[in-house]
LUMRO-304766 format. One record per residue: residue in one letter; x, y, z of N, C-alpha, C in turn. Coordinates in steps of 0.1 Angstrom, whole numbers, plus 2048, in hexadecimal, padded with zeros to 3 digits. Each point is the difference from the previous one (the first is absolute). Example, Ala and Ser with C-alpha at 12.3 -4.5 7.8 and 13.67 -1.06 7.14 Angstrom:
LUMRO-304766
A8847C784E7F780C80080980C800/S7FC80B7F980980B8007F880B808/
This chain:
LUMRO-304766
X72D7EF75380980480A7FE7F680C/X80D7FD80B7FC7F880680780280B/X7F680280D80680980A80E7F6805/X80980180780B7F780880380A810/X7FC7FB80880180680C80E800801/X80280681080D8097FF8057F2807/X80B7FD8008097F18067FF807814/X7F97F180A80080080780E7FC80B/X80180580D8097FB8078097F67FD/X7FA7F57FE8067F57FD8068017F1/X7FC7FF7F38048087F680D808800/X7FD80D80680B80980180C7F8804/X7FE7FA81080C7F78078077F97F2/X7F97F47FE8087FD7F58038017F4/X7FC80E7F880B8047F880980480A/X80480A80D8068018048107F8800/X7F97F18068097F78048037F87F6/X7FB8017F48047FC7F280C8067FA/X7FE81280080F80980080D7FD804/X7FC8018138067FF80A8087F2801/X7FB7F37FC8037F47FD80F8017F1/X7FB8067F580C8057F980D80A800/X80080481180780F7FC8107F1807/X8088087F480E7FB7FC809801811/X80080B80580580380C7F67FC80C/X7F87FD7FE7F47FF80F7FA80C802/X7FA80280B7FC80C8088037F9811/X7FD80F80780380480E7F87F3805/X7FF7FC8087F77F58097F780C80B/X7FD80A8017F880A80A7F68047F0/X8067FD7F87F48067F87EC7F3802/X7FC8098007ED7F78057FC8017EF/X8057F27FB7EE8037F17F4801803/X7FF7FE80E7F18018017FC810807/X80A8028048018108007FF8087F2/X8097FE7FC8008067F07F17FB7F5/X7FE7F38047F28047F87F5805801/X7FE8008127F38058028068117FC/X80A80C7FB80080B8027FD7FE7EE/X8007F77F77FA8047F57EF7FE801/X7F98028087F87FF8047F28047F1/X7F87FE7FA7FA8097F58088047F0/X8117FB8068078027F27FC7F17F8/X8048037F28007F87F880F7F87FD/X7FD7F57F680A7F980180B8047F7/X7FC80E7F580B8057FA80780880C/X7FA80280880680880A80B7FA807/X7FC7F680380B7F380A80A7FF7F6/X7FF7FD7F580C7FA7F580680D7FD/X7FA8097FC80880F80380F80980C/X7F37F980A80D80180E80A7F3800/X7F77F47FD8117F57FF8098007F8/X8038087F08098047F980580A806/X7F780E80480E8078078047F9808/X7FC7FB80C80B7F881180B7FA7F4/X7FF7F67F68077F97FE8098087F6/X7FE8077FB80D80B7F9803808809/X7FA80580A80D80580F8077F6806/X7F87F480080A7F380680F8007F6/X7FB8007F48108007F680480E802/X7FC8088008098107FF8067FD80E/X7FA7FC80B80780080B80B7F57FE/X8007F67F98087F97FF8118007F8/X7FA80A7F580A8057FB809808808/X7F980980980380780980B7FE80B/X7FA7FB8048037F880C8077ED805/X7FE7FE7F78007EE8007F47FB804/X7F88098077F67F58057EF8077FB/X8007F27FF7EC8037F57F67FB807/X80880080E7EF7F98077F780E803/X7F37FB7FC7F78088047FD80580C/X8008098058028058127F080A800/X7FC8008097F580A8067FD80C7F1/X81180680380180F7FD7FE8007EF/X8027F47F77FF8017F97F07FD7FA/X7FA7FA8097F37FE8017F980A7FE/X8058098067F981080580480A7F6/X80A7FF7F98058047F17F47F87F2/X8037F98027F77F97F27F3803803/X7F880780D7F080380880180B7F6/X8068098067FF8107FD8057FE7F0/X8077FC7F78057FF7F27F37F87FD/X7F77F68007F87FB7F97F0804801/X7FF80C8117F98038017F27FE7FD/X7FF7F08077F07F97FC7F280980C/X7F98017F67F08068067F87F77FD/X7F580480C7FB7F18047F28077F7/X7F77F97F97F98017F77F4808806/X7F980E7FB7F080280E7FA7F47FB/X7F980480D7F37F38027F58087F3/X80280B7FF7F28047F28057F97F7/X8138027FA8007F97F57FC7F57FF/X8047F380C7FE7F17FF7F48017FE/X7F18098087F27FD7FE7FF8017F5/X8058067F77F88037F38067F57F5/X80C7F48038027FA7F67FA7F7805/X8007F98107F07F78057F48027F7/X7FC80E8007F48047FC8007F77EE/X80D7FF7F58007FD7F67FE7F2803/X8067F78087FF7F18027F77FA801/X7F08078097FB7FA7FF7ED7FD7F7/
């Protein structure tokens, strides 16, 4: 087994801005990636790609919707609560440290 730490600030940011770089319609300009990744703070990176498929299937449902698929705040805050990432305990991380080394 082989431990893989949890993806750091910088990490998180850019998958972030990897997503965020492909969405078809843009997003808001008030949106912060660097706000948004320090709040996955302890999550993992299934977690991040979890929340960027929902934002980006509300960006299309809203699009269908609406005409417009840009990502806005509110949808941000929709794909939070729908993907529902938890940030890992620190017992669990100690104990897979504990296998690494």
């Amino acid at each position: 087994m082989i431990y893989v730490g949890l993806p750091d600030v910088v990490a998180r940011k850019g998958m972030l801005e990897n997503v965020f770089s492909k969405l078809p319609e843009g997003y808001d300009g008030e949106i912060c990636l660097n706000e948004l990744a320090e709040r996955f703070e302890g999550c993992s990176m299934r977690d991040i790609r979890r929340f960027s498929e929902l934002m980006v299937d509300l960006g299309f449902e809203q699009k269908l919707n609406s005409g417009d698929g840009k990502i806005t705040a509110s949808l941000i805050e929709n794909a939070w609560k729908d993907a529902s990432p938890t940030p890992i305990p620190e017992k669990e991380i100690n104990k897979y440290k504990k296998m690494a080394i």
